[in-house]
C-alpha positions as CSV (number, residue, x, y, z in Angstrom):
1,X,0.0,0.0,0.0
2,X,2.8,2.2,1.1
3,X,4.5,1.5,-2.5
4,X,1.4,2.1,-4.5
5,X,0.9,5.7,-2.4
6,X,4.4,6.9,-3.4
7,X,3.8,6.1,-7.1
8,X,1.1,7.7,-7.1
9,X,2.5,10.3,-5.3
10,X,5.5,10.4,-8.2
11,X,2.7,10.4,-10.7
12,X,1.2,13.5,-9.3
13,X,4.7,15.2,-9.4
14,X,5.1,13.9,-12.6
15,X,1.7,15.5,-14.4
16,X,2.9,18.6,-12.8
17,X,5.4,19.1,-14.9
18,X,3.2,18.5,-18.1
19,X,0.9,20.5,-16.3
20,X,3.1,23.4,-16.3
21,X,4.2,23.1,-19.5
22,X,0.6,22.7,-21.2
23,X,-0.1,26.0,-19.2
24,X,2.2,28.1,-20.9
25,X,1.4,26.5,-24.0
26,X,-1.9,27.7,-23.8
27,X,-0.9,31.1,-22.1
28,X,1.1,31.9,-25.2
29,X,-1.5,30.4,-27.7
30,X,-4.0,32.8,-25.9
31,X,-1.5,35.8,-26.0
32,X,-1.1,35.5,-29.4
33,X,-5.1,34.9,-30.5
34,X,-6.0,38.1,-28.7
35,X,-3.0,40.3,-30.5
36,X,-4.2,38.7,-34.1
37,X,-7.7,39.1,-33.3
38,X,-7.0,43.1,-32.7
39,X,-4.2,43.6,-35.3
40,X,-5.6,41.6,-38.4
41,X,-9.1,42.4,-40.3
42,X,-11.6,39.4,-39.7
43,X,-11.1,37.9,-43.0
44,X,-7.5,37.7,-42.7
45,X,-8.0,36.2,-39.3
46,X,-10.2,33.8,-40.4
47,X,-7.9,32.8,-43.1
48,X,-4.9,32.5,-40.6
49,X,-7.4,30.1,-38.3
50,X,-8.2,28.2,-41.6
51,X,-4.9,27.0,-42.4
52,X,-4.1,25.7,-38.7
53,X,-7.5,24.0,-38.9
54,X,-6.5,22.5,-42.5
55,X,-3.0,21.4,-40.7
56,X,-4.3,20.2,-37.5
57,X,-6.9,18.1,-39.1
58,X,-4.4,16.1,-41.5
59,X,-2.3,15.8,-38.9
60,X,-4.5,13.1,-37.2
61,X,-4.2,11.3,-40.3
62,X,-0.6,11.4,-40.9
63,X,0.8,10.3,-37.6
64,X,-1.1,7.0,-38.2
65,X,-1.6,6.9,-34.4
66,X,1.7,6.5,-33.7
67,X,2.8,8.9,-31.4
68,X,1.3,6.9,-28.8
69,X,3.0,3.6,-29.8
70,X,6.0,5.5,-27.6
71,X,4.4,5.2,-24.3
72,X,3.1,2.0,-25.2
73,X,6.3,-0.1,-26.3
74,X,9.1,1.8,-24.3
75,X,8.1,0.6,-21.0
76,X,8.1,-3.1,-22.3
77,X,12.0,-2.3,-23.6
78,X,15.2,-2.3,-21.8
79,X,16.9,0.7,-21.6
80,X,19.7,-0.6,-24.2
81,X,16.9,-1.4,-26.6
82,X,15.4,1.9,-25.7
83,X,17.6,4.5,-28.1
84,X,16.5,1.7,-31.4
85,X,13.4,2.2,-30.6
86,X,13.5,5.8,-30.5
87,X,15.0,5.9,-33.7
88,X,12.8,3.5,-35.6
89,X,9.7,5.0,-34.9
90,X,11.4,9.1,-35.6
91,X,12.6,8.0,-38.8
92,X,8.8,6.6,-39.8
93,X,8.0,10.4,-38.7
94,X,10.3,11.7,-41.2
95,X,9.5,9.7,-44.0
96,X,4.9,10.5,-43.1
97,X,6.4,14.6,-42.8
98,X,7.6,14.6,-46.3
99,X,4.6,12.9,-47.6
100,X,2.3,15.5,-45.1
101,X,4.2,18.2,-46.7
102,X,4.4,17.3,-50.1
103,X,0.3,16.7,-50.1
104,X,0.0,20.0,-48.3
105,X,1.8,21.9,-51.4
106,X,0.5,19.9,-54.4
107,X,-3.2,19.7,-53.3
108,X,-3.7,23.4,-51.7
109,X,-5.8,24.3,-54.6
110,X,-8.0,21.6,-53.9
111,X,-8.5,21.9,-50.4
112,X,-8.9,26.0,-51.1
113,X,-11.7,25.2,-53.2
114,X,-13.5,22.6,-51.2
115,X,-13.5,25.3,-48.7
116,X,-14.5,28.0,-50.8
117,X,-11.5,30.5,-49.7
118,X,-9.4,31.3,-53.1
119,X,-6.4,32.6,-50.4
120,X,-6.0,29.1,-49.1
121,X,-3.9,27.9,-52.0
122,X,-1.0,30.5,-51.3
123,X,-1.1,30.4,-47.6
124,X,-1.3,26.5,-47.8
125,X,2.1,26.6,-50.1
126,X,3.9,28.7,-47.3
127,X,2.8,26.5,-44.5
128,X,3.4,23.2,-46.1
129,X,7.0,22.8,-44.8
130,X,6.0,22.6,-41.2
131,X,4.7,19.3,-41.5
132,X,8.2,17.8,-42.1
133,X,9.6,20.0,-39.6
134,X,7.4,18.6,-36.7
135,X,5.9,15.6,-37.2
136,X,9.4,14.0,-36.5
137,X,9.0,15.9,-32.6
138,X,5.6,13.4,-32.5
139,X,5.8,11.2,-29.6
140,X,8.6,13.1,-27.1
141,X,6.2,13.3,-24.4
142,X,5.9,9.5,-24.0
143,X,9.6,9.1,-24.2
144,X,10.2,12.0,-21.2
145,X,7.0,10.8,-19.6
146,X,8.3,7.0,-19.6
147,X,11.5,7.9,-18.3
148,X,10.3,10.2,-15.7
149,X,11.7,13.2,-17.4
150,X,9.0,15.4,-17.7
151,X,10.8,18.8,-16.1
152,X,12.3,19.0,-19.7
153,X,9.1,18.8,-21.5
154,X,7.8,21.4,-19.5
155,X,11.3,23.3,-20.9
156,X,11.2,22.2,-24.4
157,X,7.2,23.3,-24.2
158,X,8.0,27.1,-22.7
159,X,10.8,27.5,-25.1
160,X,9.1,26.7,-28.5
161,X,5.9,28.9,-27.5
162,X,7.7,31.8,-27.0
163,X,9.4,31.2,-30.4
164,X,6.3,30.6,-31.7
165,X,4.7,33.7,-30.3
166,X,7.9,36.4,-31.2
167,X,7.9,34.7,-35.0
168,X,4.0,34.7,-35.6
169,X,3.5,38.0,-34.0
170,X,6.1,40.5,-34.1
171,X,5.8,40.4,-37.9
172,X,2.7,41.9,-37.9
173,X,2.9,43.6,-35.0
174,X,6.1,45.5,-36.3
175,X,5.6,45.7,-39.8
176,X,2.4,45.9,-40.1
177,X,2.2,42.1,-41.7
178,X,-0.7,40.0,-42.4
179,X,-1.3,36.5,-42.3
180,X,0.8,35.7,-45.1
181,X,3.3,37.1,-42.5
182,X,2.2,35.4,-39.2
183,X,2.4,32.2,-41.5
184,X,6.4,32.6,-42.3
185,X,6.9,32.9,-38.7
186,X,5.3,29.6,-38.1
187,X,7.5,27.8,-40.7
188,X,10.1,29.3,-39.1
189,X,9.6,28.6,-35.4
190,X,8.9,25.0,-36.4
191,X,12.2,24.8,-37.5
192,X,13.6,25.8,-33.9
193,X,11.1,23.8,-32.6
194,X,12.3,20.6,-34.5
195,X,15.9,21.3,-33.6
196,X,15.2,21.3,-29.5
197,X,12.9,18.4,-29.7
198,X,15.4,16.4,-31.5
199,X,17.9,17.1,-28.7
200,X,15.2,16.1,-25.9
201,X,14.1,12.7,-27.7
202,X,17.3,11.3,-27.2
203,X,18.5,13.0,-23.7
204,X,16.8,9.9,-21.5
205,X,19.0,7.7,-23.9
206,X,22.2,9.4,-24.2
207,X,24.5,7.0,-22.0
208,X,22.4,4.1,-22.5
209,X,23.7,1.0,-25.2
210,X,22.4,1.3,-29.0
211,X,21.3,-3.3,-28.7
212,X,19.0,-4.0,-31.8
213,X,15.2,-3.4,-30.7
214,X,13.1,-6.4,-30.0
215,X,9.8,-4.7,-31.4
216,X,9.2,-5.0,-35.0
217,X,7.6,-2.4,-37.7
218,X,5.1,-5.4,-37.9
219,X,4.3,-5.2,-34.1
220,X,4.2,-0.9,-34.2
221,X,1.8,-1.2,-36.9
222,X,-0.2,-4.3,-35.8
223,X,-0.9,-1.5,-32.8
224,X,-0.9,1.5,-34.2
225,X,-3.3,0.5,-37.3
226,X,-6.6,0.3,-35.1
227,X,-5.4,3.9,-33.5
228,X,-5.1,4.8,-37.5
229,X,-8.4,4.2,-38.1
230,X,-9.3,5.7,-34.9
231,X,-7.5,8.7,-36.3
232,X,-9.1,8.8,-39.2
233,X,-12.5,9.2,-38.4
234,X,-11.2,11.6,-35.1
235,X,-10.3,13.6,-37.9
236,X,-13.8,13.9,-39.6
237,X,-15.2,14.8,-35.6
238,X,-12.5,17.3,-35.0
239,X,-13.2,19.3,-38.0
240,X,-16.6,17.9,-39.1
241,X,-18.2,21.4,-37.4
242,X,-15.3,23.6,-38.6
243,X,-15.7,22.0,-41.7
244,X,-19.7,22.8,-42.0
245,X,-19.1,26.6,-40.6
246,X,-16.5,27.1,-42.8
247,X,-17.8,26.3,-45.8
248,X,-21.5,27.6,-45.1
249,X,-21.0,30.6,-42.9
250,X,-18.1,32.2,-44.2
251,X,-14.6,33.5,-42.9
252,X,-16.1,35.9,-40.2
253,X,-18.7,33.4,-38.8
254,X,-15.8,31.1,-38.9
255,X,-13.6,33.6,-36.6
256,X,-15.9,33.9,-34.0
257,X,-15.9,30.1,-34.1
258,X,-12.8,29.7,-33.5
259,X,-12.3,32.0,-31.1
260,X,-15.3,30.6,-29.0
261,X,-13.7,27.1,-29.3
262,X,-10.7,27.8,-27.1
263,X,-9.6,25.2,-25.0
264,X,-9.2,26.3,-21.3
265,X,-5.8,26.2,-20.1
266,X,-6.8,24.0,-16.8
267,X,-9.0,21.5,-18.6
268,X,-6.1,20.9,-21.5
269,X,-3.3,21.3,-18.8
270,X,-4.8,18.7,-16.5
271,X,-6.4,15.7,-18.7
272,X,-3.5,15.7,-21.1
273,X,-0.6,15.8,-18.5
274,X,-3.0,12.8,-16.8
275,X,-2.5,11.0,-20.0
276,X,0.5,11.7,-20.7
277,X,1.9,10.4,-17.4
278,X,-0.4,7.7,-16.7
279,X,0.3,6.1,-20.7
280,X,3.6,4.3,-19.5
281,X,2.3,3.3,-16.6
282,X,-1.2,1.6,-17.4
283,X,1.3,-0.1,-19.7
284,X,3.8,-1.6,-17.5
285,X,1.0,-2.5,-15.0
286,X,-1.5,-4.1,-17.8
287,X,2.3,-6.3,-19.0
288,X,2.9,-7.2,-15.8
289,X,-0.1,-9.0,-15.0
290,X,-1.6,-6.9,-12.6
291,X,-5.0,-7.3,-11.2
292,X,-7.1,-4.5,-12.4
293,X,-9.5,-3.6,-9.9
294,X,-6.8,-3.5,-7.2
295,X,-3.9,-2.0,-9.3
296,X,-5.2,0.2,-11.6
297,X,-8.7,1.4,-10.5
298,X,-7.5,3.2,-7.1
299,X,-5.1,4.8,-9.5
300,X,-8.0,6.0,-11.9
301,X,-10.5,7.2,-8.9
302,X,-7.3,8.9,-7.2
303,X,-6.8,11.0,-10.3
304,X,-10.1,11.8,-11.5
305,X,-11.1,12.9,-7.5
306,X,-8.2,15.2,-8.1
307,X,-8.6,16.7,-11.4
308,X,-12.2,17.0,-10.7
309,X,-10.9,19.4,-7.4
310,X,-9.3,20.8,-9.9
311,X,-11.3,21.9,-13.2
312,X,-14.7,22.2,-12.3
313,X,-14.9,25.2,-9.9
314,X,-12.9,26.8,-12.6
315,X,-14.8,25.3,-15.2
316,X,-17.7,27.0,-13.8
317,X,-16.2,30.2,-13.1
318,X,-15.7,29.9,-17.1
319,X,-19.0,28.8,-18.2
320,X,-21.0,31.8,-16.0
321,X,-18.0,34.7,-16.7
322,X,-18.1,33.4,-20.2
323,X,-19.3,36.7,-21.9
324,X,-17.1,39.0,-20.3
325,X,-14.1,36.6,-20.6
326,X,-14.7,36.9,-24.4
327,X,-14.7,40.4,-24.7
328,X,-11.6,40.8,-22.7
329,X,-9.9,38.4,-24.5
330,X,-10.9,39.5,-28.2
331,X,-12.6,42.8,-28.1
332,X,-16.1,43.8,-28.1
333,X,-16.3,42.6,-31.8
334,X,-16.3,38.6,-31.2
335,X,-18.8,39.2,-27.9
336,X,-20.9,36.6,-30.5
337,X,-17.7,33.9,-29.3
338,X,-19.5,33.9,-25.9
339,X,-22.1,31.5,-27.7
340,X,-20.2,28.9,-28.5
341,X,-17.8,29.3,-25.8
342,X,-20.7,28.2,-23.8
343,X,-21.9,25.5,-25.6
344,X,-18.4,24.2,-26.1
345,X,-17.2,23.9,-22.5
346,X,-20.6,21.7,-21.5
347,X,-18.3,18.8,-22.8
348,X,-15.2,19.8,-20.4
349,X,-18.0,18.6,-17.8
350,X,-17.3,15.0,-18.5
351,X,-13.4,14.8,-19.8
352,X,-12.2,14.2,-16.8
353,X,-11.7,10.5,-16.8
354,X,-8.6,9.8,-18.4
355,X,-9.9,6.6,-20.3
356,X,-8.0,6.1,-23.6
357,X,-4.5,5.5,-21.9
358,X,-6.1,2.7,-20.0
359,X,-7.9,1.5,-23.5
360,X,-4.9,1.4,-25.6
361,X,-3.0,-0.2,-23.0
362,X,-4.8,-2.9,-22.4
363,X,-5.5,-3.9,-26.4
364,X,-9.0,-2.8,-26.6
365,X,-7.4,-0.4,-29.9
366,X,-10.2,-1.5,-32.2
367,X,-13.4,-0.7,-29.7
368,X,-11.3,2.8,-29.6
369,X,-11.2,3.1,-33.3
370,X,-15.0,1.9,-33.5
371,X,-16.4,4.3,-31.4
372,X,-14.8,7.2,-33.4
373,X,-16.0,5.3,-36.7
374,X,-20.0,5.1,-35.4
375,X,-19.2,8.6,-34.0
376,X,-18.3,10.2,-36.7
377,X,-20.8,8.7,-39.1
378,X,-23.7,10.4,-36.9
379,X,-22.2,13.3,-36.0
380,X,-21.9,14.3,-39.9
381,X,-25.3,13.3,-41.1
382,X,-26.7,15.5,-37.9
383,X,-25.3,18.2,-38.6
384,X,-25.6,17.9,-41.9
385,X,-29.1,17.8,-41.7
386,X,-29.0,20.7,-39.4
387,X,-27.9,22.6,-42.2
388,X,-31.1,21.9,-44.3
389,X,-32.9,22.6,-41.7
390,X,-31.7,25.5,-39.0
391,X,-29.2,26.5,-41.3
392,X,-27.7,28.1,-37.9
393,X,-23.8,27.5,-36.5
394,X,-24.9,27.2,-33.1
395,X,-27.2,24.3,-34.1
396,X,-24.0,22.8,-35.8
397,X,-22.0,23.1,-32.5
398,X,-24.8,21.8,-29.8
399,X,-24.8,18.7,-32.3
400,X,-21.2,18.2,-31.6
401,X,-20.7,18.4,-27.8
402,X,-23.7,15.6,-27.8
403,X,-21.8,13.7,-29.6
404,X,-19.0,14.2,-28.4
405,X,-20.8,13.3,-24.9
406,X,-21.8,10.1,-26.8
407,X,-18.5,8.8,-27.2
408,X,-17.3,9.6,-24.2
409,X,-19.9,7.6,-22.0
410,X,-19.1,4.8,-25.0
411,X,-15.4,4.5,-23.8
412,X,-16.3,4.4,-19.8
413,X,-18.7,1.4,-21.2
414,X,-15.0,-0.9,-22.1
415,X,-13.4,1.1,-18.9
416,X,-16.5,-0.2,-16.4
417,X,-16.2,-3.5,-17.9
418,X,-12.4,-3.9,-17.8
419,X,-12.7,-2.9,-13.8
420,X,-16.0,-4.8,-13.5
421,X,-18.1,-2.3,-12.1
422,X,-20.8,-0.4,-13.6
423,X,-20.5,3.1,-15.3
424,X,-21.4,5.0,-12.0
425,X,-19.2,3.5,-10.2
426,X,-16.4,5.7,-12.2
427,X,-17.8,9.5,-11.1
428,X,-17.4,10.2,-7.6
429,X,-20.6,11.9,-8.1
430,X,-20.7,13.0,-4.2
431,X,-17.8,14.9,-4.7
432,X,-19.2,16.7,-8.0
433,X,-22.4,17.5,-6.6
434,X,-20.1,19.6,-3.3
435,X,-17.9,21.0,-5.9
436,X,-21.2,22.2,-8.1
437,X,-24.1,22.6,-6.3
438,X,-23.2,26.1,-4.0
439,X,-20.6,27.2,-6.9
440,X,-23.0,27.6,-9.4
441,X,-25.4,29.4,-6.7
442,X,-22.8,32.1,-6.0
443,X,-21.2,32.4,-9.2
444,X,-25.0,33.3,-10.4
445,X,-25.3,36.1,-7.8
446,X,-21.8,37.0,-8.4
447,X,-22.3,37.9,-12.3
448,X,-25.8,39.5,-11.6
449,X,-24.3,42.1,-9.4
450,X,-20.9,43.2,-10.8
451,X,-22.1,42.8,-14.5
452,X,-25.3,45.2,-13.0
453,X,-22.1,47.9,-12.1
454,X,-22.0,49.1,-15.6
455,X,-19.3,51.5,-14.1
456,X,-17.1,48.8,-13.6
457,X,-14.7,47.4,-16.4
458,X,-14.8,44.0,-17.8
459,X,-11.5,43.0,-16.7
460,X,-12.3,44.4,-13.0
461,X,-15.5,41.9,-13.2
462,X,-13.5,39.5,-13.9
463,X,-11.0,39.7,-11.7
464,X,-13.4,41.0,-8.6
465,X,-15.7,37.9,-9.7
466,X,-12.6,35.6,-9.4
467,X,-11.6,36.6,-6.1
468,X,-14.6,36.5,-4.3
469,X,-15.8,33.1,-5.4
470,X,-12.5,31.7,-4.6
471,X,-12.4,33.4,-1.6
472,X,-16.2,31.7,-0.5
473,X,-15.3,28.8,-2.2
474,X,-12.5,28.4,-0.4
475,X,-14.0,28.7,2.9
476,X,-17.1,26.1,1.5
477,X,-14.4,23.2,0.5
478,X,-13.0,23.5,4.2
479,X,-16.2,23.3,5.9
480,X,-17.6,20.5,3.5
481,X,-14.5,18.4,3.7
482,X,-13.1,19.0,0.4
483,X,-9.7,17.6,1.0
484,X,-7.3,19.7,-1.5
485,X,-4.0,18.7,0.7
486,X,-3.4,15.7,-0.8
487,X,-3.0,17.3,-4.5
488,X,-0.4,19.5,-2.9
489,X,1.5,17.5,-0.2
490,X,3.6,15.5,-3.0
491,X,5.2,18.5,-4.4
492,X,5.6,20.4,0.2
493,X,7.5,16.6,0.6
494,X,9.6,17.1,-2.2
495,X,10.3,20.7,-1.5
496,X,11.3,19.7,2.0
497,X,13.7,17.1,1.3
């Protein structure tokens, strides 16, 4: 018991460091949203958001689910097999970059005119090198995660968003550039970016022996071809609403989109550092013949209890603040981002159960991959229908986060199963309904009375609103027993040592 408390304890550590680094991530991707969104005309804007939506969605393709086959397959290795390993699967990154890139440059007038936006092709020409640049970083949080290195990913994560944010912005910041502009400075940040991450793939491996790998291109593919599939039809989800605003709603619709989509730092920060720590793990456990319901399950309730500590009086600070949050961020212009913003963070209310680490690890790759197949199928005809019928974007984007809801309660169906329990046994729904019930009561009141000071300025509401219900929340966990000490005490013992 005392052995599984400590690893836990190190897991906790661990995801802090992700944590951290997913943080600035977003703080920078957020810095530099809110200076494009004031410095660049709508449509250019839009156009700018279209070509990272273009990229982002035939990324999931082109990995071919294999960035995950590093957390997966490294703890089964030794440490001398470790470095051959490493290299096999970086040089099948390579080889799908050049193909990404190549695709991106020859077919940009095809994908410009499937989305109806003639200043695609150009923009999509510029950008196309950046898939060959950083599709070969793909996977260097599993290696630093498996070898309990993730304090670098945390650096290599702070120092290519601040690249990232000096070579997209400062062009048109300083010269008055548009997107075209913003667009060079992405090719060229990748480049730094695949530089650093190059140096950090191998670091764990550096002193370790170069012995002939054990795991064959036969074995990677025979696991990542169900994640493939997976990733294919993830890819249709992800931009199956972009897709339909795009196209039908135009570049300015689009903007506010896009801007109302953001990801909230905490939520992003939190699940994915969860993954991204608990990846190797499941995977050693699940290899080593543990039993499930005592090995793994107190891990899964420990870290869902704590993210959901976490998230969701945040969450809901979010969801209720969400239209002056939106105006601050962007400007009284995309005030209309406060609609989807809304809509979109109803989902963040169920992603806190870390489920497809567990999944993958334990070989259920091809219920994964059919759940996004059965997914995607209905979320396209809905909202495709929704189109000949409402003909409205917010229609297209309720249609999503139910589905999206769908598949999640889908994939805590294999999880219940695997622990033998049933699906309510996974939500520590007691501790939700302390965490929700007298938040949302006094966040209510809270934006009822400052918003109702029309002398006051958005960013004083905000902040004011903040305080105070942190301040009464505060006060609330203590007296209901919200135990928040043992998310921190990992990190007071190590300070203390």
């Amino acid at each position: 018991m005392e052995n599984m408390k400590s690893n836990t304890d190190s897991n906790t550590v661990q995801a802090f460091w992700v944590s951290i680094g997913s943080l600035f991530s977003f703080g920078f991707s957020i810095v530099s949203s809110m200076i494009l969104s004031r410095y660049l005309v709508k449509e250019d804007y839009g156009a700018y958001k279209q070509v990272l939506y273009v990229y982002n969605s035939l990324l999931i393709v082109f990995t071919l689910g294999l960035p995950k086959a590093f957390s997966y397959f490294l703890p089964r290795v030794s440490i001398e097999e470790s470095k051959n390993l490493i290299n096999k699967l970086t040089n099948l990154f390579f080889l799908l970059g050049g193909v990404f890139s190549a695709s991106l440059f020859l077919f940009s007038g095809i994908i410009a005119n499937v989305l109806k936006s003639p200043e695609l092709e150009t923009a999509l020409k510029i950008f196309s090198p950046v898939p060959l640049l950083m599709l070969p970083t793909m996977g260097l949080e599993g290696i630093l995660s498996t070898f309990r290195k993730t304090q670098f990913l945390t650096v290599y994560t702070i120092f290519t968003r601040v690249m990232m944010l000096i070579c997209v912005v400062l062009p048109v910041l300083l010269f008055s550039g548009g997107y075209i502009q913003a667009i060079v400075g992405f090719v060229v940040a990748s480049f730094l970016s695949f530089i650093l991450a190059l140096y950090f793939k191998y670091l764990p491996v550096k002193h370790a022996g170069n012995k002939k790998c054990g795991v064959t291109y036969n074995e990677i593919f025979a696991f990542s071809t169900p994640l493939l599939f997976a990733s294919l039809w993830g890819m249709l989800i992800q931009s199956a609403d972009q897709f339909f605003i795009s196209r039908y709603f135009g570049a300015k619709t689009f903007a506010d989109f896009s801007n109302g989509s953001t990801e909230l730092p905490f939520v992003g920060m939190i699940i994915g550092a969860c993954s991204t720590v608990l990846s190797p793990v499941f995977s050693r456990l699940n290899h080593e013949s543990f039993n499930p319901k005592e090995e793994i399950f107190p891990i899964w309730i420990s870290v869902f209890e704590k993210s959901a500590k976490l998230i969701y009086p945040l969450l809901l600070y979010c969801w209720i603040f969400a239209d002056v949050l939106m105006v601050v961020l962007y400007g009284d212009i995309y005030i209309t981002s406060a609609i989807y913003f809304r809509i979109k963070l109803v989902v963040n209310f169920f992603t806190l159960a870390v489920y497809a680490p567990l999944i993958i690890s334990v070989g259920k790759t091809r219920y994964y991959a059919n759940v996004h197949m059965y997914g995607a199928i209905v979320l396209i005809i809905l909202e495709y229908v929704s189109i000949l019928i409402f003909r409205s974007p917010y229609f297209i984007t309720v249609i999503s986060v139910v589905c999206q809801i769908g598949r999640i309660f889908a994939m805590l169906y294999i999880v219940a199963k695997f622990f033998e329990v049933k699906v309510y046994h996974l939500f520590p729904m007691k501790l939700l309904l302390k965490i929700a019930a007298p938040s949302i009561l006094i966040l209510f009141l809270l934006h009822y009375l400052l918003v109702s000071l029309s002398f006051l300025g958005n960013i004083f509401i905000l902040l004011i609103g903040f305080i105070a219900y942190m301040i009464i929340y505060a006060l609330l966990s203590y007296t209901m027993k919200i135990n928040y000490s043992q998310i921190f005490k990992p990190f007071m013992s190590r300070l203390s040592k």
